[in-house]
N, C-alpha and C positions, 0 to 999 in steps of 0.2 A: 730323778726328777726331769721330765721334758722339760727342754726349753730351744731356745734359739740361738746357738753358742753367738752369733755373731752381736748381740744387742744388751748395753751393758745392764740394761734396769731388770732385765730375765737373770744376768747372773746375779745382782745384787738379792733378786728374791730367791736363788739355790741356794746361797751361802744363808741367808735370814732363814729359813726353813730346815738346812742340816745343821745350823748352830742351835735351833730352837727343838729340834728332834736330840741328835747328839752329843752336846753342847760344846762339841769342838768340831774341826774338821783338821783330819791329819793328811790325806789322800785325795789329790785329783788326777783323772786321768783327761789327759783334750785328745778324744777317739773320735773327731766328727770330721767329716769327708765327704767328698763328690768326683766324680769324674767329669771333667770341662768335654761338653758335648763335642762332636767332631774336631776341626782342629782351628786356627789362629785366621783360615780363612772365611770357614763356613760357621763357626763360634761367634754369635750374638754379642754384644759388648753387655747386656744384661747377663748374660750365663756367665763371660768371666767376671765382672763384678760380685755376681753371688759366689763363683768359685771362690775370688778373693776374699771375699767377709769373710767365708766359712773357716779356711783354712789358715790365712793368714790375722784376723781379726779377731777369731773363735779365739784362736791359739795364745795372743797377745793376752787376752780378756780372761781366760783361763789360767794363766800365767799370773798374772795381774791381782786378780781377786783371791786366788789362791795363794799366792805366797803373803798376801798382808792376812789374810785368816788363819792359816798355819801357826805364821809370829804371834798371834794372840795366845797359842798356847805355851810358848815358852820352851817347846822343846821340838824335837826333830820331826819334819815330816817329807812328803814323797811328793815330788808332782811329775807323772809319765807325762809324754808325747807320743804319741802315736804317729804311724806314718809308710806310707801305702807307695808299690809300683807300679799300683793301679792309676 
């Protein structure tokens, strides 16, 4: 399901939609990424802000909404992070 990892009301409608599809959710992976355009001189404070949502925000929010829907199942489940040298 696209969404916009950084913005909680996108996850709360992935989670409402694979509970109402699957009726549980045992697996999340947080794969979403960006490369921070040139470097810390010529990088926009808009581009690192969005770098930051994505990665650090995404990540949290994914984390977050995922492991309280897991616990709704009662038994064990996975949450991957993903994470790049890019």
């Amino acid at each position: 399901i696209e969404h916009d990892v950084a913005e909680r009301d996108q996850w709360e409608r992935v989670v409402a939609r694979t509970l109402d599809h699957f009726g549980e959710l045992n697996v999340v992976v947080n794969n979403a990424g960006m490369v921070l355009p040139g470097n810390v001189e010529t990088c926009s404070w808009e581009d690192y802000r969005l770098h930051q949502r994505i990665h650090m925000d995404g990540t949290y929010l994914g984390l977050k909404y995922g492991i309280e829907t897991i616990k709704l199942n009662g038994k064990p489940g996975s949450i991957v992070n993903m994470a790049s040298t890019t």
